[in-house]
C-alpha positions in Angstrom: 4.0 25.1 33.0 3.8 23.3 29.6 4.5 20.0 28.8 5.6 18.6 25.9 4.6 15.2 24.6 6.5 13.7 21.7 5.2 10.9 19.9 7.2 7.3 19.5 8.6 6.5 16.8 6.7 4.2 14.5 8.4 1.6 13.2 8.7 0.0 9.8 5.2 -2.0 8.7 7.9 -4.6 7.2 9.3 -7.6 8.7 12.7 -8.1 9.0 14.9 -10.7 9.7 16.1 -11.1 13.4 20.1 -10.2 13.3 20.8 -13.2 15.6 18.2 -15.7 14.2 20.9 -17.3 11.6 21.1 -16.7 7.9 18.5 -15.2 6.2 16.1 -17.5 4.2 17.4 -17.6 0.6 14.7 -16.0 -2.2 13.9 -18.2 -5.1 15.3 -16.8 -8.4 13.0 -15.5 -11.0 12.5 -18.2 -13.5 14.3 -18.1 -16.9 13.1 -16.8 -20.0 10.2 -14.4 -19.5 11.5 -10.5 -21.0 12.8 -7.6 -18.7 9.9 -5.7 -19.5 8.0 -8.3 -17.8 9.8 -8.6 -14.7 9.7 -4.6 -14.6 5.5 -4.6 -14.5 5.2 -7.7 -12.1 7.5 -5.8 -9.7 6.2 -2.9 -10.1 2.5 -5.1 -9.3 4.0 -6.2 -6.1 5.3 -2.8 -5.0 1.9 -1.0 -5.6 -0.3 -4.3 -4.2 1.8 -3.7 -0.9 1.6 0.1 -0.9 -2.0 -0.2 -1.3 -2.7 -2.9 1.5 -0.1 -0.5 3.8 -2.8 2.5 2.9 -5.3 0.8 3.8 -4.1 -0.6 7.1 -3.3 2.9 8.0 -6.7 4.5 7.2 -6.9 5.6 3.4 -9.8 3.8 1.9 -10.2 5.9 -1.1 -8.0 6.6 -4.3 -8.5 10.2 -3.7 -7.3 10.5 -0.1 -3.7 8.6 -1.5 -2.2 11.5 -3.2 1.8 10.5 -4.5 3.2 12.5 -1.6 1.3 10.1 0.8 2.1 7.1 -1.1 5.8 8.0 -1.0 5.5 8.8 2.4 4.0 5.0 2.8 6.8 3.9 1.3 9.6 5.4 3.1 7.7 4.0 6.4 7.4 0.4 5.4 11.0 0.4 3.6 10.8 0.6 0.3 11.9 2.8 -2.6 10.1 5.8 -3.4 7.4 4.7 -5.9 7.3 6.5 -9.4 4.3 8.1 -10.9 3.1 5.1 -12.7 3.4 3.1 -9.6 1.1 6.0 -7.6 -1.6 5.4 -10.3 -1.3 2.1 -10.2 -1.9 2.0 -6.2 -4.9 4.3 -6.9 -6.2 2.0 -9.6 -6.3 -1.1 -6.9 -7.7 0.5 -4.1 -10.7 1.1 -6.9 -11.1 -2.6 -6.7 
């Protein structure tokens, strides 16, 4: 007889707001004035500092192990967009640090 044992599924490493908790806490706009490029890099910052931090919470402690297809794999678990290549490298270059 063989028995099958399937695995739980995991969910998201992001918190989300509790559907009966009231309304969401409103997010600060960005302040006035800086370009878009600059907005563009210190999003794409946050994005690959929370990548990285979700890598190494889940066991990769070395540039080498986070190959892009396990970065975008990070992302899809914790909810975000699929990262682009710059974003990969720039997760890599972090987890130097």
């Amino acid at each position: 007889m063989a028995v099958v044992v399937q695995s739980a599924p995991t969910a998201p490493l992001t918190s989300t707001h509790p559907a009966g908790a009231g309304p969401a806490p409103r997010r600060r706009p960005l302040p006035p004035g800086q370009p878009r490029a600059w907005y563009e890099s210190h999003n794409r910052r946050l994005k690959a500092l929370r990548l990285a931090t979700a890598l190494l919470a889940d066991g990769v402690y070395h540039p080498t192990q986070a190959t892009d297809r396990r970065i975008r794999a990070m992302a899809l678990r914790i909810g975000v967009n699929a990262p682009s290549d710059t974003t990969c490298r720039q997760v890599r270059v972090l987890m130097l640090h």
